[in-house]
N, CA, C and O of each residue as an XYZ file, in Angstrom:
440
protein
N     118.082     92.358    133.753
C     119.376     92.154    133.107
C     120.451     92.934    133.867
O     120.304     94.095    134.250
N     121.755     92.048    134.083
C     122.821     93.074    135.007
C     124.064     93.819    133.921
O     124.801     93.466    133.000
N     123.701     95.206    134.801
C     124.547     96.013    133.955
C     125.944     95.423    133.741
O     126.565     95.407    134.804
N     126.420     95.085    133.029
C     128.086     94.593    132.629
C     128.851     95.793    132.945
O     128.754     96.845    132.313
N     129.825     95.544    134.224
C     130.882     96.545    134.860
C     131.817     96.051    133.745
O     132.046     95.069    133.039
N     132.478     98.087    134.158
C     133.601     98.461    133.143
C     134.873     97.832    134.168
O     134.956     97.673    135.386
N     135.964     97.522    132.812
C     136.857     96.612    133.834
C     137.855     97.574    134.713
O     138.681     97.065    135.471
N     137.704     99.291    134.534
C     138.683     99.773    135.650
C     137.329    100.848    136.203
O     136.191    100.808    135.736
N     137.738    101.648    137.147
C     137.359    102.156    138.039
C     137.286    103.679    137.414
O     138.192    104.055    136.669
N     136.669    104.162    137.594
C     135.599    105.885    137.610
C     136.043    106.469    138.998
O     135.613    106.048    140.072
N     137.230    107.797    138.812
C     136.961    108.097    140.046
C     137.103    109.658    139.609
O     137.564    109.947    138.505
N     136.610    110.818    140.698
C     136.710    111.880    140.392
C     138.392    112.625    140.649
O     139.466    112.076    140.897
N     138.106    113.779    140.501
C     139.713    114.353    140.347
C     140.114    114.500    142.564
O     141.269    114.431    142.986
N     139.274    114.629    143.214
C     139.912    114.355    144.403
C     140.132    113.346    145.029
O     140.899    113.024    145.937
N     139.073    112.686    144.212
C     139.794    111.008    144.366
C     141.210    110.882    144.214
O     141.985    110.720    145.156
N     141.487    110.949    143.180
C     142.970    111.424    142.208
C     143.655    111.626    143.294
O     144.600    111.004    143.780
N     143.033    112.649    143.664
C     144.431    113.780    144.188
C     144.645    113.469    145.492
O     145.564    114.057    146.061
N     143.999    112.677    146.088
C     143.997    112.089    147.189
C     144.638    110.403    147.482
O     144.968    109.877    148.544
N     144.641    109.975    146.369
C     145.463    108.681    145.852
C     147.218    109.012    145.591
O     148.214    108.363    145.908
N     147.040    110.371    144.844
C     148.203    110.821    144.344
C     149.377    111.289    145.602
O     150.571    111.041    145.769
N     148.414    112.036    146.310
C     148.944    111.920    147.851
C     149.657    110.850    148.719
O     150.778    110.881    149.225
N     148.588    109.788    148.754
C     149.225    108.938    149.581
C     150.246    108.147    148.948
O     150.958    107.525    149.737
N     150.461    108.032    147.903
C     151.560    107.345    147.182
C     151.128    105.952    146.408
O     150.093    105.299    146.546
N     152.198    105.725    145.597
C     152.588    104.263    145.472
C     151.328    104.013    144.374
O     150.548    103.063    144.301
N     151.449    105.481    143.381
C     150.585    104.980    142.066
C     151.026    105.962    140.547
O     151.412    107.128    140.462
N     150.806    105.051    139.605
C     151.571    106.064    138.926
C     150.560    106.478    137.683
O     149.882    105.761    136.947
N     150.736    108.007    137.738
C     149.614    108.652    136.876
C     150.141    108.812    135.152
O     151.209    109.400    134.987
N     149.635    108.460    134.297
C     149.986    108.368    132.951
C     149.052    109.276    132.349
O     147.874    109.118    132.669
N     149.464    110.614    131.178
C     149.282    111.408    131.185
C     149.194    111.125    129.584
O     150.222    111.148    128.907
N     147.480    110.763    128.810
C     147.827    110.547    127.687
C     147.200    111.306    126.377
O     146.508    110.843    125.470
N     147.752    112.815    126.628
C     147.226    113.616    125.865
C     148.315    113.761    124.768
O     149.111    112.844    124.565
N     148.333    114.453    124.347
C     149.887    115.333    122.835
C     150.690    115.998    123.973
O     150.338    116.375    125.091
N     152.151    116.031    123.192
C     152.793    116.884    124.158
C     152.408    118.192    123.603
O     153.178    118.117    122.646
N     151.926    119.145    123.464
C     151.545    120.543    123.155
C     150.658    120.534    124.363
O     150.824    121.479    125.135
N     149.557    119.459    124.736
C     148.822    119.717    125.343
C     149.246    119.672    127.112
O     148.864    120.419    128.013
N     149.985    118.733    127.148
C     150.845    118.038    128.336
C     151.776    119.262    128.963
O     152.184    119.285    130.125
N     152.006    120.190    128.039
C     152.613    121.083    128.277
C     152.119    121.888    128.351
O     152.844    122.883    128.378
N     151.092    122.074    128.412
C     149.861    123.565    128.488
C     149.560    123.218    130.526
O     149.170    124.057    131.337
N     149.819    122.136    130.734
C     149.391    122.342    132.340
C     148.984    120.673    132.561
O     147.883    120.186    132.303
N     150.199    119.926    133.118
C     149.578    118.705    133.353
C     149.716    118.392    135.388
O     150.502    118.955    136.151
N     148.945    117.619    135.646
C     149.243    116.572    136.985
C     150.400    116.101    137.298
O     151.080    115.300    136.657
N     150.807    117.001    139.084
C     152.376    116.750    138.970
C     152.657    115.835    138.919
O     151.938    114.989    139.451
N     153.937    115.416    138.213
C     154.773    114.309    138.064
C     153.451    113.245    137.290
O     152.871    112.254    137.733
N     153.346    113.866    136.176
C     152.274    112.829    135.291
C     153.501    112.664    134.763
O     154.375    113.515    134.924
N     153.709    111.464    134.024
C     154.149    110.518    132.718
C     153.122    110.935    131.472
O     151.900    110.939    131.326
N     154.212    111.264    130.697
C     153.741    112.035    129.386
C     154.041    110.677    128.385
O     155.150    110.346    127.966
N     152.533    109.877    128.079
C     152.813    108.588    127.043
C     151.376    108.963    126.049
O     150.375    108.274    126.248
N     151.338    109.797    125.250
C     150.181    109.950    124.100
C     149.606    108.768    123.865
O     150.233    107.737    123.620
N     148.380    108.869    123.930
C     147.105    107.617    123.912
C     147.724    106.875    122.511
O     147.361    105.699    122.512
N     148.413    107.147    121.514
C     148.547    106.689    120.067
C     149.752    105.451    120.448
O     149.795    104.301    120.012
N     150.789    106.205    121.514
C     151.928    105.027    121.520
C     151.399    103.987    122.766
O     152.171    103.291    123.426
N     150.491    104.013    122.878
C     149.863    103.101    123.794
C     149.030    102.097    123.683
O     148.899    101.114    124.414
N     148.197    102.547    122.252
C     147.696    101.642    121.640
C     148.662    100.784    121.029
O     148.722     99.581    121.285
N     149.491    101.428    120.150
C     150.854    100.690    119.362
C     151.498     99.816    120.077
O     151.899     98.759    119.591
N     151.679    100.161    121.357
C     152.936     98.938    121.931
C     152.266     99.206    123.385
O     152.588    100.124    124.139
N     151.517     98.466    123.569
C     151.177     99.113    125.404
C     151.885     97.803    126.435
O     151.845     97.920    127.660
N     152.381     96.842    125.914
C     153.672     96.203    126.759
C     154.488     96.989    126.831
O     155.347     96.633    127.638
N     154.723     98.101    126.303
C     155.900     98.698    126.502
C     156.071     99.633    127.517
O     157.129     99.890    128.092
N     154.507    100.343    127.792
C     154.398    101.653    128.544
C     153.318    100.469    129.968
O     153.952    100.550    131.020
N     152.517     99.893    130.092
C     151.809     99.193    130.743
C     152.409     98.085    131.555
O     152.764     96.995    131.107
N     152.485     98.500    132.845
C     152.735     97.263    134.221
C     151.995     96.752    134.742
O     151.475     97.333    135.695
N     151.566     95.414    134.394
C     150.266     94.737    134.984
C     150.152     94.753    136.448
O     149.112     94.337    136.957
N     151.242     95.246    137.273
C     151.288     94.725    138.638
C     151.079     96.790    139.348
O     150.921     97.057    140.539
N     151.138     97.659    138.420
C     151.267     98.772    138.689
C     149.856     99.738    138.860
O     149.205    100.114    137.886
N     149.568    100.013    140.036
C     148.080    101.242    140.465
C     148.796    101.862    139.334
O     150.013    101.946    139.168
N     147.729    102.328    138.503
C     147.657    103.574    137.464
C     146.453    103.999    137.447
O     145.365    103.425    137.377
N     146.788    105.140    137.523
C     145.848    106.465    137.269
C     145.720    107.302    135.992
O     146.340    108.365    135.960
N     144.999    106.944    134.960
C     145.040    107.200    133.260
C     144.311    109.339    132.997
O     143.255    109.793    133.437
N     144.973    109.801    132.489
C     144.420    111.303    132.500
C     144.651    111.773    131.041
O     145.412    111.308    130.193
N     143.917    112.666    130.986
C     143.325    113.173    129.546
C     143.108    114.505    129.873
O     143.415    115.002    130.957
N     142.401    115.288    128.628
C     141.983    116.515    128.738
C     140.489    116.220    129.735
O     140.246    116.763    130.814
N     139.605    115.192    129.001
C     138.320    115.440    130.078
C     137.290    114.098    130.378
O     136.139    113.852    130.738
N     138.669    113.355    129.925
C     138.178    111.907    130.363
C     138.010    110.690    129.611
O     137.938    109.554    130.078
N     137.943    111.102    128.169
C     137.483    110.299    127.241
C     139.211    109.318    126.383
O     139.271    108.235    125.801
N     139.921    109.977    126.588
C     141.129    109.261    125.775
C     141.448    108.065    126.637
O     141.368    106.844    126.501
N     141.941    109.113    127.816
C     142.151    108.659    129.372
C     141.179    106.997    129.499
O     141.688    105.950    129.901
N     139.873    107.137    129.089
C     139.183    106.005    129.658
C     139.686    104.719    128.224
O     139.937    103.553    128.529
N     139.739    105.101    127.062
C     140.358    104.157    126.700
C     141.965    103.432    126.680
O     142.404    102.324    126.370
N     142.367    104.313    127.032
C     143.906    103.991    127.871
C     143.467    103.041    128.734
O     144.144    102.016    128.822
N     142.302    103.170    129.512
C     142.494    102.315    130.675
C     141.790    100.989    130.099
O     141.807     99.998    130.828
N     141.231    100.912    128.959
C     140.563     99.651    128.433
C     141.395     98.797    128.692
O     141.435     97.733    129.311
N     142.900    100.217    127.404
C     143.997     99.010    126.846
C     144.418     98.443    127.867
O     144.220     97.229    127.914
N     145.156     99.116    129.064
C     145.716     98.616    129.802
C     145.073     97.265    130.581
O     145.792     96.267    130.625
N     143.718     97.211    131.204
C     143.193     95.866    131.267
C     143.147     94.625    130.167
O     142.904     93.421    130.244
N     143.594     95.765    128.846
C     143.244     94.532    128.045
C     144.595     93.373    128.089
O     144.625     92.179    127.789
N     145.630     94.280    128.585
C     147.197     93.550    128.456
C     147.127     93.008    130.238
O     148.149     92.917    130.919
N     145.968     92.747    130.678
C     146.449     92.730    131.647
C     146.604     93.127    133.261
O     146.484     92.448    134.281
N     146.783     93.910    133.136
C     146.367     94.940    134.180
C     145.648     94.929    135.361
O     144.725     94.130    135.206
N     145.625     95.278    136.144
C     144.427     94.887    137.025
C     143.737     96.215    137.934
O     142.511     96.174    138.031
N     144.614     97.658    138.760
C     144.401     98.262    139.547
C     144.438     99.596    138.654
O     145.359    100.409    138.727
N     143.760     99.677    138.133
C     143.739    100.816    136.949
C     142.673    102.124    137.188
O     141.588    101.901    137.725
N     142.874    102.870    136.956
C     141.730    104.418    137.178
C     141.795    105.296    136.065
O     142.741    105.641    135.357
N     140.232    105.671    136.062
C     140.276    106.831    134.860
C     139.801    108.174    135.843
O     138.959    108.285    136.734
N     140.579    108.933    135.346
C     140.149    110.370    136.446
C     139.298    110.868    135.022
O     139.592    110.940    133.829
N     137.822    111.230    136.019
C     136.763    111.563    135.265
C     137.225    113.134    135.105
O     137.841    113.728    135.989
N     136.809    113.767    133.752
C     136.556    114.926    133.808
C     138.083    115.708    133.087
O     138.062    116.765    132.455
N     139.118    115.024    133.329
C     140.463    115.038    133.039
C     141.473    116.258    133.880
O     141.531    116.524    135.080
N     142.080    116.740    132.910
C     143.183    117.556    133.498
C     142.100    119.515    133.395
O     142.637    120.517    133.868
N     140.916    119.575    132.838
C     140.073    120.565    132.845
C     139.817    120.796    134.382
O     140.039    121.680    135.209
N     139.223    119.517    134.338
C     138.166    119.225    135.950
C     139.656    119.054    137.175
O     139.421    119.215    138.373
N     140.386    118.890    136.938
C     142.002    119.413    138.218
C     142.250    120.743    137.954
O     142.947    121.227    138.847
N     142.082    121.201    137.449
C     142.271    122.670    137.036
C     141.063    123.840    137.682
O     141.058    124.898    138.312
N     140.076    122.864    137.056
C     138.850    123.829    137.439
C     138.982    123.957    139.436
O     138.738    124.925    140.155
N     139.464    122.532    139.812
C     139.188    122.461    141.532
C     140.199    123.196    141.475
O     139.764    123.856    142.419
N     141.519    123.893    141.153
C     142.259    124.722    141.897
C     143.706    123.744    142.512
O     144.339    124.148    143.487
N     144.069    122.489    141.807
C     144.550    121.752    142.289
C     145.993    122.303    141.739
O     145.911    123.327    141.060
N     147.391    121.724    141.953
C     148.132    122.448    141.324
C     148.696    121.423    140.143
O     148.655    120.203    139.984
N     149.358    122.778    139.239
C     149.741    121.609    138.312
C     151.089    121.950    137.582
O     151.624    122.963    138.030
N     151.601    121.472    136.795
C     153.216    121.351    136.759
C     153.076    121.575    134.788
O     152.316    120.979    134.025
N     153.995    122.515    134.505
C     154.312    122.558    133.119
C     155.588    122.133    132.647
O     155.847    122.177    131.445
């Protein structure tokens, strides 16, 4: 029996940060702002997983690389459901979240 692939992509945080580098993707940052503000991924977009479910035409560009982030992976990966579900196509969940960028020493923006 074949395993049924998830419809976005698993990548680790230097993946990330190495995407984030070269440009031309935009990272959505979908924790609380209390938390977003405790230490997020520079130049993340601060859109809480709740208003995303609610209206994700609103925050979601089907034609747009996104990179979905969380505390440690788990909100983050259903963000990226929604977003395939509207659509979407070039989508990423950074495994491990904004813990696992932290833990590598990466820098990060309050």
């Amino acid at each position: 029996m074949e395993e049924e692939q998830e419809p976005f992509k698993r990548i680790d945080v230097s993946t990330a940060r190495q995407m984030i580098e070269a440009g031309g993707i935009r990272v959505i940052d979908v924790r609380e702002p209390n938390e977003y503000a405790s230490g997020h991924v520079p130049n993340a977009e601060l859109i809480p997983l709740g208003q995303i479910l609610a209206k994700p035409l609103e925050h979601i560009r089907a034609d747009q690389r996104t990179i979905f982030v969380c505390g440690v992976g788990q909100r983050s990966a259903v963000a990226a459901e929604m977003a395939v579900a509207v659509g979407a196509f070039d989508i990423f969940n950074m495994e491990g979240g904004t813990k696992a960028w932290i833990e590598s020493g990466f820098p990060t923006e309050r």
